[in-house]
N, C-alpha and C positions, 0 to 999 in steps of 0.2 A: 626129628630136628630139635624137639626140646631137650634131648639128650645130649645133643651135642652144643646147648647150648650152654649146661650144666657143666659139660667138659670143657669146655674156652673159659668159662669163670671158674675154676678150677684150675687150671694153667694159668689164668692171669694172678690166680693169689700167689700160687707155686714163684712163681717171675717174682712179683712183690717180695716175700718170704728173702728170694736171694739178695735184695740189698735196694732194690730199683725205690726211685720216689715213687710217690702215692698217683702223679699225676704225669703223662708224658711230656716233657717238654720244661718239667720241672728244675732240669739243669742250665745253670749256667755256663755255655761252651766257652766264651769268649776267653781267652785270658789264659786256659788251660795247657799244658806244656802237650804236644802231642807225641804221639806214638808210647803210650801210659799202658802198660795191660791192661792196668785198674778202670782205665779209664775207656781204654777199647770194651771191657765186659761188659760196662756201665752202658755204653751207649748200643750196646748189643741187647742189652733186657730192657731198656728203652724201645729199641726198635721192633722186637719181639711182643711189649706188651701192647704197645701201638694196632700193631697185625694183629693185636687178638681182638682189642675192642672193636677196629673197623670189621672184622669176621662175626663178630658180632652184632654189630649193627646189620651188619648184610646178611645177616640171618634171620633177625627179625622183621626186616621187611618182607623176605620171603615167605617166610611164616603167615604174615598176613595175608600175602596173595592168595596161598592157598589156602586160607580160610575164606577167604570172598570166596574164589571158587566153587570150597564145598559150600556155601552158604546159597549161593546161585543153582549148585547141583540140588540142592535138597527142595527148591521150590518147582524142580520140573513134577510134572503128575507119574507116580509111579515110584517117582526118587529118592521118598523122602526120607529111607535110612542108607541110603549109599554114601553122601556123609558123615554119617557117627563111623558106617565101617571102618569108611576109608581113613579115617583120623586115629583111628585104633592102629 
């Protein structure tokens, strides 16, 4: 999972790189002529880099649970390296 956490900030720069603001939500839509290509991509690497931070947050929650977990596996008697393994 750290791997892939490496690879979503990785694709979130990649995203950045192609033009998108710094921050989602950065854009002002109001006002905007629609049906723009420019403006359809824009809110496409908007909406792509969005999916990547909420993927990212939702990864490092999960991260944690299963660190509680092995942290609770390693205090059974017998346990105590089935943790490091299983984290390997």
């Amino acid at each position: 999972m750290k791997y892939s956490l490496e690879q979503i900030d990785r694709e979130i720069v990649r995203l950045k790189w192609e033009g998108a603001p710094s921050l989602p939500g950065a854009i002002n839509y109001t006002g905007m002529p629609s049906g723009s290509r420019v403006q359809d991509e824009m809110i496409n690497i908007v909406f792509q880099i969005k999916k990547f931070m909420d993927l990212k947050e939702h990864t490092k929650v999960q991260m944690e649970e299963i660190d509680l977990i092995l942290e609770e596996l390693k205090q059974e008697p017998g346990c105590e390296n089935y943790g490091k393994v299983l984290k390997l």
